[in-house]
C-alpha positions in Angstrom: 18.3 -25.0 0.9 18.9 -21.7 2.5 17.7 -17.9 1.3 20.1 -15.8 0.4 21.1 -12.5 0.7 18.9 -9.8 2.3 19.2 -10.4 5.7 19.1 -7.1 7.6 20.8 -8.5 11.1 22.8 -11.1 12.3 23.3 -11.9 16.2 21.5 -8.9 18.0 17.7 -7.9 17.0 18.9 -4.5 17.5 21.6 -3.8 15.9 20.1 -3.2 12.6 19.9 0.9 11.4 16.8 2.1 10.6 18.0 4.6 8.0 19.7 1.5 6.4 16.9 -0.7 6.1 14.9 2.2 4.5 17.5 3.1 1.7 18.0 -0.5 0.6 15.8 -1.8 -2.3 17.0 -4.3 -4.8 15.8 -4.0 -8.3 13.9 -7.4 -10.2 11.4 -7.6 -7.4 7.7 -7.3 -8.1 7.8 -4.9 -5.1 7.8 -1.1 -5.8 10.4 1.7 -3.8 7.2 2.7 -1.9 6.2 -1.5 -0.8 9.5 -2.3 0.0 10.0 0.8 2.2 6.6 0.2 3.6 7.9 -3.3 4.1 11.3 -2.2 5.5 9.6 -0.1 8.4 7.5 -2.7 9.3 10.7 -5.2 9.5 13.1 -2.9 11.9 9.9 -3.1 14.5 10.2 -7.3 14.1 13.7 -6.7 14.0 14.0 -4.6 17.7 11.4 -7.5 18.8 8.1 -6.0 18.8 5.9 -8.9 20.4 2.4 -8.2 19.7 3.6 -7.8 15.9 5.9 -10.7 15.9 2.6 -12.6 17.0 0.3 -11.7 14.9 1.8 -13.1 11.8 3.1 -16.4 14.2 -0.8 -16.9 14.9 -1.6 -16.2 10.9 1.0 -19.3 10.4 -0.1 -21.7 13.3 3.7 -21.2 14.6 4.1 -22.2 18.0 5.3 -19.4 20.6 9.1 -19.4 19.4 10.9 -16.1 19.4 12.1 -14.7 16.9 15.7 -15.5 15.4 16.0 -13.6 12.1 14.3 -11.0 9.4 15.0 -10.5 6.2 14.0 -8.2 3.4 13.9 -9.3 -0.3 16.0 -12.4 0.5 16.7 -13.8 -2.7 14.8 -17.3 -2.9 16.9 -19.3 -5.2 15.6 -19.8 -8.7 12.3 -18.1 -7.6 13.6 -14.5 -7.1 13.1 -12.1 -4.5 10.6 -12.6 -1.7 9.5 -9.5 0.2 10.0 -10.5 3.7 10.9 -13.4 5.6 11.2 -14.2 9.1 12.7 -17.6 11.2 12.2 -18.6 14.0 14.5 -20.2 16.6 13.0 -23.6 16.4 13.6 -23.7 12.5 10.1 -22.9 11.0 10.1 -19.9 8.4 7.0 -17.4 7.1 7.2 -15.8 3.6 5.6 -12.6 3.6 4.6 -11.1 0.0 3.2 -7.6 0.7 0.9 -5.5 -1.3 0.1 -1.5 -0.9 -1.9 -1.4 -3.7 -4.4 -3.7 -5.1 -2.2 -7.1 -5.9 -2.0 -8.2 -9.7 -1.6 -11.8 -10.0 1.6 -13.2 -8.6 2.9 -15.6 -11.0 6.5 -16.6 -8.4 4.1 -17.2 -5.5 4.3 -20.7 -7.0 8.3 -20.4 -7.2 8.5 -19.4 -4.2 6.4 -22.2 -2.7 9.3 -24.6 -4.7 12.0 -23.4 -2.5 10.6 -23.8 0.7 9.2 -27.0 0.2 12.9 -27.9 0.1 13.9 -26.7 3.2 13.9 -28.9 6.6 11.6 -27.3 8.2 8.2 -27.1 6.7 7.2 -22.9 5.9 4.4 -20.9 5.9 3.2 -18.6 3.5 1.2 -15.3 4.3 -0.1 -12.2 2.6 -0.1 -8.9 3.7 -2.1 -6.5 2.2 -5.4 -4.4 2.3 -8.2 -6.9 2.3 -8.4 -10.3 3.1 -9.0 -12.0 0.2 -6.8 -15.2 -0.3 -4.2 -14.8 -3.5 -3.4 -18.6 -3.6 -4.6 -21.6 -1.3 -2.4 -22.3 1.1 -1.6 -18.1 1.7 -2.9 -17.1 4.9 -4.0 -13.5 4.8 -3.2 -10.6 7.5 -4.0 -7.1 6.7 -2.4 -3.7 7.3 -5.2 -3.0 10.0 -4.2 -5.9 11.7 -0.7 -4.0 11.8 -2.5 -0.8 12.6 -4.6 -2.5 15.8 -1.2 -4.5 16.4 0.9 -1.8 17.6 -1.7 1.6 18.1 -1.2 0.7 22.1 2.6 0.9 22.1 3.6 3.9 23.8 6.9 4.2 21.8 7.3 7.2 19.5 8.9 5.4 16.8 6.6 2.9 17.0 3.2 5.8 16.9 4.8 7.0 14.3 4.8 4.1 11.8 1.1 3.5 13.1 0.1 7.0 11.9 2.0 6.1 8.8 0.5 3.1 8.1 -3.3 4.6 8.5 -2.4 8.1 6.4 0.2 6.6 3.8 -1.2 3.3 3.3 -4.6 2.6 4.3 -6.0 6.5 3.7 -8.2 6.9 6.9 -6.6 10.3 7.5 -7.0 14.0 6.1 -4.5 15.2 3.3 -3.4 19.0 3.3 -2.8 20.1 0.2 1.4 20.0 0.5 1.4 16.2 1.4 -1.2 15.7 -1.5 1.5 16.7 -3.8 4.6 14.9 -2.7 3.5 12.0 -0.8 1.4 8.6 -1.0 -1.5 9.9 0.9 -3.9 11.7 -1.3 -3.1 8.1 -3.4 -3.9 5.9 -0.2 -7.0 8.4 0.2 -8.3 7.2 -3.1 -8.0 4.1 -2.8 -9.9 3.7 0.3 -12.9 5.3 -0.8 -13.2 3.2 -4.0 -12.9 0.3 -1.7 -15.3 1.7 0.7 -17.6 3.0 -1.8 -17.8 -0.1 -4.1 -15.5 -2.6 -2.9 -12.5 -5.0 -2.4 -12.8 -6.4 -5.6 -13.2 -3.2 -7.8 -9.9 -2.5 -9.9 -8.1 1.1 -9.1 -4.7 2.7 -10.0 -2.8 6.1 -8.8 -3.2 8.2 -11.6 -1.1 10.9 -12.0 0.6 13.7 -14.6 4.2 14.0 -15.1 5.5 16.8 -12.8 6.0 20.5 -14.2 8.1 21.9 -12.0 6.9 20.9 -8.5 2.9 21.2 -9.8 0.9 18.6 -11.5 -1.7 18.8 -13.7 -4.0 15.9 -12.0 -3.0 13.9 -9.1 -5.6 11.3 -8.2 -7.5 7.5 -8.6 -8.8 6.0 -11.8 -11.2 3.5 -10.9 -13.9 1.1 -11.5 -16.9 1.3 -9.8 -17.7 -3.0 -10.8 -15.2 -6.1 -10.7 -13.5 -7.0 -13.3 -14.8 -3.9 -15.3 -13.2 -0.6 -17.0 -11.5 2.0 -15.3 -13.5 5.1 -16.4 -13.9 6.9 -13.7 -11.0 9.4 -11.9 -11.1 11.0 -8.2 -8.4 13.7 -7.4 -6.9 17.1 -7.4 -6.5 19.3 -10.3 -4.5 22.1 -11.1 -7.0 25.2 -11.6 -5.1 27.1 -14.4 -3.1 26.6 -17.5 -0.1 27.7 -17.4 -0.4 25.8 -13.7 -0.9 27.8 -11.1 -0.4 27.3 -7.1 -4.6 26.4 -6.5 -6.0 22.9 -6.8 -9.8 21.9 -7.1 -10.7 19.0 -6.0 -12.6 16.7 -8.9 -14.5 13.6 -9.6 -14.7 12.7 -13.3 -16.8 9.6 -15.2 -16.0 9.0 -18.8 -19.5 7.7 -20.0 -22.4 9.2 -17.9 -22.9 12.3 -16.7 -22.8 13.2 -12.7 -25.0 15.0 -10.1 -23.9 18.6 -9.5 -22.4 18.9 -12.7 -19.0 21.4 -13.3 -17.3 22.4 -16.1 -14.1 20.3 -17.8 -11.1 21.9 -15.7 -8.6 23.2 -18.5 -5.9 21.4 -17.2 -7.9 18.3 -18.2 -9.1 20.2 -21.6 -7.8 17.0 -23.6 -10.1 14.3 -21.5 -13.6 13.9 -23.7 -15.3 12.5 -20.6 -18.8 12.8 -20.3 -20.1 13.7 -16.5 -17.7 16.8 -14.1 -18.1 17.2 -10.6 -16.5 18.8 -7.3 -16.3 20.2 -4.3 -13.9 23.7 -5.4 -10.9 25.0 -4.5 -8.6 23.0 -1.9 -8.4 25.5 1.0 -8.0 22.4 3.6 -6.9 19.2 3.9 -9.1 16.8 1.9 -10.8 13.9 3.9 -12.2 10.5 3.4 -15.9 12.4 3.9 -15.3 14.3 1.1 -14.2 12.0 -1.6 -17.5 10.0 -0.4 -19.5 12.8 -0.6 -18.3 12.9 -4.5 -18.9 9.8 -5.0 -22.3 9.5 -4.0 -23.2 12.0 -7.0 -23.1 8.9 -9.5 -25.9 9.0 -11.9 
């Protein structure tokens, strides 16, 4: 049994278009618009043959050193659906690749897709890609977008510096976030999410939270988080709008539902509806907002 569509080249590793690859998403997949164009960019570099990349997820599935014959993005697995990514090699063997920008829920069609390969001649691996390294399923092999990061952060090529910086300010969050990317791109999310990790850990549950758009302003951008596995989200980390009507200023907040925080602040009015118990912050946004200073908020839990 073969995968079906979704292959992004056929004959030369080069040929595919960039642009192309980025615009293409088919709906059904358990992949967002933002993962599978995160995934996309990270396919056209194993598409043009990028060989430290190429072996780094080789090594993460024992493949001997066989070049790389084909990639594909959301190949359509048969009964099991849409995988993410998935890359042959000359010699036969295949990888899935499921990847995750945001802390995984559980993936019910890893199974599914474990089904389909099993049917095909050559025996397939199966690897993760994702934030952390814990295992999803046995059998999963984790790699992590650092790995990608450390991977490619010697390559001199300007595309190629370009999706590194990408990858560290739009997905992993190690880099500052002026106030005009905050609002209309993944970083001040990817911020948020690294410092819950870093603050309390991997296994600590977190989601974007966000308010519908009025206009071009928000009322909140931010994280809602907890800061224990397994437990509520009751806590929220972000920007909010300093006014009502909304102005053009943000302030930058950190919110608990249940228990009050050091350096206490009063309720923003945009957030006038939220009976949370404990207000903190740092003030107006006048400059890009950093990993130090989300940590420095969070360190004023009770």
């Amino acid at each position: 049994m073969t995968p079906g569509a979704g292959r992004i080249h056929t004959g030369d590793m080069r040929a595919a278009n960039l642009f192309t690859m980025l615009s293409a998403y088919q709906p059904g997949s358990p992949a967002s618009p933002f993962e599978n164009y995160c995934t996309s960019g990270l396919a056209y570099l194993l598409n043009r043959g990028h060989n430290v990349l190429t072996a780094l997820f080789r090594n993460a599935a024992g493949i001997a050193n066989e070049p790389l014959a084909d990639v594909e993005v959301q190949p359509r697995l048969a009964e099991a659906g849409l995988a993410d990514l998935l890359l042959t090699f000359e010699g036969g063997r295949r990888i899935v690749i499921e990847v995750h920008v945001e802390p995984p829920e559980p993936v019910e069609h890893y199974e599914g897709l474990e089904a389909v390969a099993g049917e095909w001649e050559a025996p397939a691996s199966f690897v993760t890609l994702g934030l952390d390294r814990q295992q999803m399923r046995p059998g999963w092999t984790p790699v992590t977008w650092l790995d990608v990061v450390e991977a490619i952060e010697d390559d001199p090529d300007p595309l190629v510096q370009d999706f590194h910086q990408f990858v560290r300010d739009d997905i992993l969050g190690m880099g500052p976030v002026p106030l005009e990317e905050a609002l209309r791109s993944n970083r001040l999310f990817a911020l948020g999410g690294a410092a819950v990790r870093r603050n309390f850990g991997d296994d600590v549950p977190y989601a974007n939270a966000i308010s519908p758009p009025m206009g071009s302003r928000h009322r909140y951008i931010g994280t809602m988080f907890s800061s224990e596995p397994g437990g509520q989200m009751d806590r929220w980390i972000g920007i909010v709008n300093e006014t009502v009507p909304l102005g053009e200023h943000y302030q930058l907040v950190f919110a608990s539902k249940s228990r009050p925080l050091k350096e206490p602040i009063q309720q923003p009015r945009a957030l006038g509806e939220w009976k949370w118990a404990g207000w903190t912050g740092l003030g107006r946004v006048v400059s890009p907002v950093t990993p130090d200073m989300y940590d420095r908020l969070l360190e004023r839990v009770i």
